[in-house]
N, C-alpha and C positions, 0 to 999 in steps of 0.2 A: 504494500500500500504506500503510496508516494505521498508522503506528508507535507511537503515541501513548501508550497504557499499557506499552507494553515500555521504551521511554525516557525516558519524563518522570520519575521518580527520578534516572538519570542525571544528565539537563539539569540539571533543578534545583539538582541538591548540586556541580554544575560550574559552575552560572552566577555563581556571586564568583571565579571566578580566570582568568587568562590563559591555563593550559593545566595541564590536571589529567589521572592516569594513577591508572587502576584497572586492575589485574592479574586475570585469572579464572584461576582452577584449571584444569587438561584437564579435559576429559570435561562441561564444561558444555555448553551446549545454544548455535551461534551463529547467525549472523546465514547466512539461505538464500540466499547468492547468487546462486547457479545457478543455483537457483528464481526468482528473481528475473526473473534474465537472460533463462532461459528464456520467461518471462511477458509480457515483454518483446518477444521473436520472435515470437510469439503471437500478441500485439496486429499488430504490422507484419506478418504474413502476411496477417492479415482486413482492414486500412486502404487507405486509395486514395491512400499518400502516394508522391509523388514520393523514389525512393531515389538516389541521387549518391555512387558511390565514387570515390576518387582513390588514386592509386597514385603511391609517389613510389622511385625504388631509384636509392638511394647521390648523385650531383648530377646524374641524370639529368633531364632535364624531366619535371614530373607527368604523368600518362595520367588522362583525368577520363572515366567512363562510364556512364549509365542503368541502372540496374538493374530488372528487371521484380521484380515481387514472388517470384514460384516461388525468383528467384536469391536474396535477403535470409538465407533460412536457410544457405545453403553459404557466403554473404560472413561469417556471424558463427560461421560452424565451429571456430575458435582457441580463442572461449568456452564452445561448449556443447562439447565433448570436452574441460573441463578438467577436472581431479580435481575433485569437492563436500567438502569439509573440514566439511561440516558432517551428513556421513554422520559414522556414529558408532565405526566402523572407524579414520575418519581424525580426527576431531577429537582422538584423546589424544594425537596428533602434534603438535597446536599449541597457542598461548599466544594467550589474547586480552586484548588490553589496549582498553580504551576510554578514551578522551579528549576535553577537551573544550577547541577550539579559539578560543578569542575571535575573533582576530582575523578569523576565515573565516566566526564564527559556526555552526560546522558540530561535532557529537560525529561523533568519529572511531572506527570501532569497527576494527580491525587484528589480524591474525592474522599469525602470526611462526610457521614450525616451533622444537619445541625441539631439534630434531638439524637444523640447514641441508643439512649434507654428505648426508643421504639424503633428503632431501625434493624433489620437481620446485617444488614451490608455495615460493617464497621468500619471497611476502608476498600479503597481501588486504586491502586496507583499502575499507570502507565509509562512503562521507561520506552524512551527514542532518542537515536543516535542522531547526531544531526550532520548532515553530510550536503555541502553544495550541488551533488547530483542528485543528490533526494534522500530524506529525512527515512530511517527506518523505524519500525518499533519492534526491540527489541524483547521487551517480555510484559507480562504483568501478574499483577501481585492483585489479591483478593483473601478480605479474613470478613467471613460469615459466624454470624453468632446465634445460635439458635436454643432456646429454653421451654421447658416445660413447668411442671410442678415438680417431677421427680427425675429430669435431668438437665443437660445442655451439655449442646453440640457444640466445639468449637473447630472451624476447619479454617486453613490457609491454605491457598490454591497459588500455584506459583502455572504460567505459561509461560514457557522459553520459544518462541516464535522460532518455527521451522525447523523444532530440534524435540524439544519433550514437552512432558508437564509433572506437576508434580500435586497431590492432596494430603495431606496434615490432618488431623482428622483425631481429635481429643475430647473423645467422652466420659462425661462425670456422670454417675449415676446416685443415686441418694444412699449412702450406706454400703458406698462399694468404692474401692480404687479404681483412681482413673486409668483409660487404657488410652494407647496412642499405634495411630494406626497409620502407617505413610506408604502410597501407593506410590510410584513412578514411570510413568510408561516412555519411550521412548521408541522414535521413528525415524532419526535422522543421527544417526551414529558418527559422522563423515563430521557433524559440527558441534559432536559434543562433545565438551572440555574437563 
């Protein structure tokens, strides 16, 4: 996805400082990352890549398994059944700050509800590289918070664009320890580091 004219004002008026923070109003227009994500499946459903999930719960040994392509969109189900915040419903729910990170090199575009306590989406942030031939996005970062009466789910979804993903996934139960469960699936071997 070529970012290119949506961020290069950004980049630019961030490139003299170590880490700059611009606030946006609700109700502006963010960054689609659902859409993204979704695009994302897409591609991997029509590719002939070798996909490799590993499953790790709590200090158990990992469980590492092939996955046929048909399985890729049920492995990434965490992601696509997440709320889109960048429906227009849900966007005057949250605050976006963009940033610009020297050291990582990367504008950080982040979304924060302004009420925490009623929001599942606790946080989104979007990393892009910015590049004069066209702005990449790099990965993003998603922490959902989910409760009951007698638990809550806590998960952080990491997308590494054109390479894996990863879900975090720490449940408390009432009167029991918590367990932590980390899936990883990867499809792009050749770009991971």
């Amino acid at each position: 996805m070529n970012l290119k004219f949506v961020f290069a004002p950004l980049i630019f008026a961030a490139a003299g400082c170590g880490e700059r923070t611009e606030k946006q109003p609700r109700g502006e227009s963010f960054f689609p990352a659902l859409s993204f994500i979704r695009s994302q499946v897409a591609h991997v459903d029509t590719a002939l890549y070798s996909i490799v999930q590993v499953v790790q719960r709590d200090s158990l040994p990992a469980d590492t398994q092939y996955l046929h392509r048909e399985q890729f969109r049920v492995a990434a189900k965490d992601f696509l059944d997440l709320p889109d915040i960048a429906q227009k419903k849900l966007r005057r729910k949250y605050v976006e700050e963009k940033l610009y990170d020297e050291t990582l090199n990367r504008v950080v575009l982040r979304y924060v509800p302004a009420d925490p306590e009623k929001a599942e989406l606790q946080k989104q942030e979007v990393l892009i590289a910015p590049d004069p031939s066209g702005d990449k996005v790099t990965s993003i970062f998603i922490e959902q918070v989910r409760t009951s009466r007698d638990s809550s789910v806590h998960k952080k979804l990491l997308w590494q664009v054109d390479r894996s993903f990863t879900v975090t996934t720490i449940l408390q139960r009432r009167a029991q320890p918590e367990t932590t469960t980390i899936v990883k699936v990867i499809w792009n071997e050749e770009s991971e580091e």
